[in-house]
N, C-alpha and C positions, 0 to 999 in steps of 0.2 A: 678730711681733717676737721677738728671739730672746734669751731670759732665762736662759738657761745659756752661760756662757762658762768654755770649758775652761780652766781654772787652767794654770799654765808647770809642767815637769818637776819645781821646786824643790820642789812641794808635797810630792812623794816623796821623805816625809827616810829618811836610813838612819842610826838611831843608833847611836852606838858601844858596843862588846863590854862585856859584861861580864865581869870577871876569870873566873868560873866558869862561863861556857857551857857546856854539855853540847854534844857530838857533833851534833845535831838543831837545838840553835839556834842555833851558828854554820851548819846548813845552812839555817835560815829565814834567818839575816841573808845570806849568798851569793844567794839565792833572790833577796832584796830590791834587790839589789845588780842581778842583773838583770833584774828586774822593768820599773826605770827605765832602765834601757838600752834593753830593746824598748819600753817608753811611749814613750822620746825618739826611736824608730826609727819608729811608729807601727805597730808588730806588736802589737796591740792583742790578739787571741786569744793567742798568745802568752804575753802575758805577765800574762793573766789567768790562766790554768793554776797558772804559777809563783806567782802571787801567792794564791791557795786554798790552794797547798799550805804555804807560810811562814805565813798567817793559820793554820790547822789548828796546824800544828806548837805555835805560838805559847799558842794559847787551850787546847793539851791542859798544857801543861808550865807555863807562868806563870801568877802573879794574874791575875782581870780587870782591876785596875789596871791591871796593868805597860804600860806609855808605848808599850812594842814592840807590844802590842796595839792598842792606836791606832791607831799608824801603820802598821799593816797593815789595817788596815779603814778608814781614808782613803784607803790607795793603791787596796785593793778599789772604792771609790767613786769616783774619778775614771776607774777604766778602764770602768768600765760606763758613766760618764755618755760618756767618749770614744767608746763602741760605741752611744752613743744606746740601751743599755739602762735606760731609767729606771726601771723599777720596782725591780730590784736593785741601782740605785744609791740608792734612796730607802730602801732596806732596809738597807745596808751603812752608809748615813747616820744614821740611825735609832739603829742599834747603836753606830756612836760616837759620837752623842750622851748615849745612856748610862750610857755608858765613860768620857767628859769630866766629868758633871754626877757620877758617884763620884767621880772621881779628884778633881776639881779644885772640885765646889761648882757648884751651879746659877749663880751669878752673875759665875764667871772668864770673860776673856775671848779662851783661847781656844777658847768657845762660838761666838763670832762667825760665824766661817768656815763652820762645820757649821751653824748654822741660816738662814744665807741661802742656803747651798747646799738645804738641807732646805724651805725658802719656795720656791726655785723647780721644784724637783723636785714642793711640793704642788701650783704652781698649775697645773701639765702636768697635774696629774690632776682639776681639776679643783676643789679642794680649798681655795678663797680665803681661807676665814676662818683656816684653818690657815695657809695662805699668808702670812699679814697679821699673824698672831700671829709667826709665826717671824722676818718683819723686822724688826719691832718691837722683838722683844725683843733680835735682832742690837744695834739702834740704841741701845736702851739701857745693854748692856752696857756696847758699846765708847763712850758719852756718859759714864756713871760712871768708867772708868777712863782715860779723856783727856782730859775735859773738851768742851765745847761746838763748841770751834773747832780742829780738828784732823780733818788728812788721814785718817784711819781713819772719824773721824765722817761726812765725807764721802762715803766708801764705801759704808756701809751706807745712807745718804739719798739716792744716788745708786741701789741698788738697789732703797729703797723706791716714790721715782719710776718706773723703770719698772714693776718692779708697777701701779701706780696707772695709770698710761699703758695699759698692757697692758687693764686693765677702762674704759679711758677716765673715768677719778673726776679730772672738775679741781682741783676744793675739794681733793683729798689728796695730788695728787701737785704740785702747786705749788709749796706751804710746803718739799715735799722737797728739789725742784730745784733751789729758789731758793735755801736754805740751801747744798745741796752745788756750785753755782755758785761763788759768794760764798769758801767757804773754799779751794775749788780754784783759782780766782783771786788770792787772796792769798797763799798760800802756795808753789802752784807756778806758779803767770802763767796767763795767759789763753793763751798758746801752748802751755800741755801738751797730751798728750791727753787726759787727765785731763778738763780743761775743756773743750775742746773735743767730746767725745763726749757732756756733761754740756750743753752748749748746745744740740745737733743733738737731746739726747730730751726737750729744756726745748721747741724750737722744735716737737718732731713732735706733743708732748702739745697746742701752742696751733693747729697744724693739722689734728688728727683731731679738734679740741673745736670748732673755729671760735672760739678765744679767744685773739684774735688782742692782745691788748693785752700779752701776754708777749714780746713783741718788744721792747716800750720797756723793758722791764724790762733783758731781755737785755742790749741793747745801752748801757744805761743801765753797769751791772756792766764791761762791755768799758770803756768809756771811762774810769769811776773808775780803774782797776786795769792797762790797759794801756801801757806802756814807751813815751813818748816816741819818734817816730823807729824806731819796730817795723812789721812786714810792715804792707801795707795790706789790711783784712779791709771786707767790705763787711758793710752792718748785716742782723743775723738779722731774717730773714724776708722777705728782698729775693727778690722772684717776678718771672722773667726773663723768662717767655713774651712781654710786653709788648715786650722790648727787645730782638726777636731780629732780624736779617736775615731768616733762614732759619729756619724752625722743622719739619723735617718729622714728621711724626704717627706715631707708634708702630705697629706691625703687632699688630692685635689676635690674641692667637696662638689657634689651633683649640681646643687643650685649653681654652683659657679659657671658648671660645666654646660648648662641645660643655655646660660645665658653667653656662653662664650666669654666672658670674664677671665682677662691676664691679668698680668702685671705683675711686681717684688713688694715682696714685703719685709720692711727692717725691724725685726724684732732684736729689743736692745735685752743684753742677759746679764747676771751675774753670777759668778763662775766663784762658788769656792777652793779650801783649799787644798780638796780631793780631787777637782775639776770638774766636778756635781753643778748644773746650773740649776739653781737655788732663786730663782727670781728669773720671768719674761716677757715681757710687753711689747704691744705693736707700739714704735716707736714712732712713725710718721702718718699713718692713716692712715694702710694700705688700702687695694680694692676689696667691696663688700666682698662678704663669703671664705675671705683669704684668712682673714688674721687669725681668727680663733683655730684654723688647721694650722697653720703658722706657730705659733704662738705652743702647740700640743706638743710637735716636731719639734721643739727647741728645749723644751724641757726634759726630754728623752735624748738628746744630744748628751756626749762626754767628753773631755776632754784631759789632758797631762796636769798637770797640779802646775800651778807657777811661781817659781819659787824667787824672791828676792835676798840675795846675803845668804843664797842657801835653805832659806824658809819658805813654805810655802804660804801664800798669801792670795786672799781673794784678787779676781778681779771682774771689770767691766768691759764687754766688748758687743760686736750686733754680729746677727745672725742673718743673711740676706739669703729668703728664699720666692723665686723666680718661677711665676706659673704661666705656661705657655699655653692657648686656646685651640685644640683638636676638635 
């Protein structure tokens, strides 16, 4: 499952001059300037170069306050995690953390961001309890300065759920889910993405547990909270195999096999309304080697048209296929 997701451009702020820049740090803020240029280019070497040399400049000539040091060693941290360096992104994270807990107080929160990034950079290494501390303390930040019921709150309980997912802990990752469900539903509908990515790791957590009864829950939440006369979504945890025409069986692929690699993989479909699946994606992170056979086998699947009022009418269901190690 994949627990780092690269943040959008915007993260790379470039703040504005000060009256008396010196020669060198208007050349770090230039530097910075294209920094996120090549980020948004995806010249990732690049613009990690430039970006050493504007942090340098930075950290010889200002406070360690200064905010511009921040944001030079946030932007140093996204481009290592973008180059899938994580160790010196966990390091670069490290250091503005801090940089933050001077500047601003162990308890402000924009802590937040840097320690959920820092929770998942621990748990790559392996490092849970660190891990577990650093969500935590995300969630609580951003809980004292929003309150209970609020989209930031959700975020952070959204990424303590996967965490918990990720170690398969049902007892801990449920309260998560359930909570950042709930408020992603109300707030932004049940059609954001928001919610919708927050139902697929609610749903993947009750099929890697076998605890299956978070279905009702699910759908339970969908129906309170869902728009009258809105898309027809079929109920989480609806398993399709049953209902196929055609169902052919995934190509167990060699590398998997060479390595003796099992296990299911849940690719979620969408089924129009010929019974054509039309869209499919590994929906919980199955085992390497599997999804992309997965995922082929699913698109070649067909199925009856399913009609509501007589009509037929798309819909959404998973496709659970199960490789056994010979």
């Amino acid at each position: 499952m994949k627990l780092l997701t690269i943040l959008c451009v915007s993260v790379l702020l470039v703040l504005p001059l000060a009256p008396q820049e010196s020669a060198e740090l208007k050349e770090a803020t230039e530097l910075t300037e294209q920094v996120i240029k090549l980020f948004n280019e995806n010249k990732y070497d690049d613009a990690l170069k430039l970006a050493k040399r504007a942090l340098e400049i930075r950290e010889r000539l200002l406070p360690l306050k200064d905010p511009l040091v921040g944001n030079s060693l946030n932007n140093l941290g996204e481009i290592y995690i973008a180059k899938r360096d994580y160790g010196k992104a966990k390091d670069a994270y490290l250091r503005l953390l801090q940089h933050q807990t001077e500047r601003f107080g162990a308890d402000d929160v924009i802590l937040a961001h840097t320690l959920e990034r820092l929770g998942a950079l621990h748990y790559r290494d392996g490092e849970n309890s660190k891990a577990e501390e650093a969500y935590k303390r995300a969630l609580a930040i951003n809980e004292k300065k929003y309150g209970t019921d609020h989209v930031q709150v959700a975020h952070s309980l959204f990424a303590l759920g996967e965490f918990y997912r990720a170690r398969r802990d049902f007892t801990q990752g449920q309260p998560a889910y359930s909570r950042a469900l709930r408020t992603y539903g109300k707030h932004l509908g049940v059609h954001s993405a928001e919610f919708e990515r927050t139902r697929d790791g609610y749903s993947c957590l009750g099929y890697d547990t076998t605890k299956f009864d978070v279905f009702g829950e699910i759908n339970s939440i969908w129906q309170l909270l869902a728009t009258p006369g809105g898309p027809v979504q079929a109920p989480a945890g609806t398993i399709l195999n049953g209902k196929a025409l055609s169902l052919p069986r995934p190509v167990y692929p060699d590398a998997a096999r060479a390595r003796g690699i099992s296990g299911t993989v849940v690719v979620k479909v969408k089924i129009d309304e010929t019974g054509t699946v039309v869209s499919a994606q590994d929906m919980c992170g199955g085992p390497p080697y599997l999804s992309e056979s997965s995922v082929q086998a699913a698109y070649a699947a067909r199925f009856s048209p399913t009609k509501l009022s007589g009509k037929p009418v798309p819909v959404f269901g998973v496709i659970q296929y199960r490789f056994v190690a010979r």
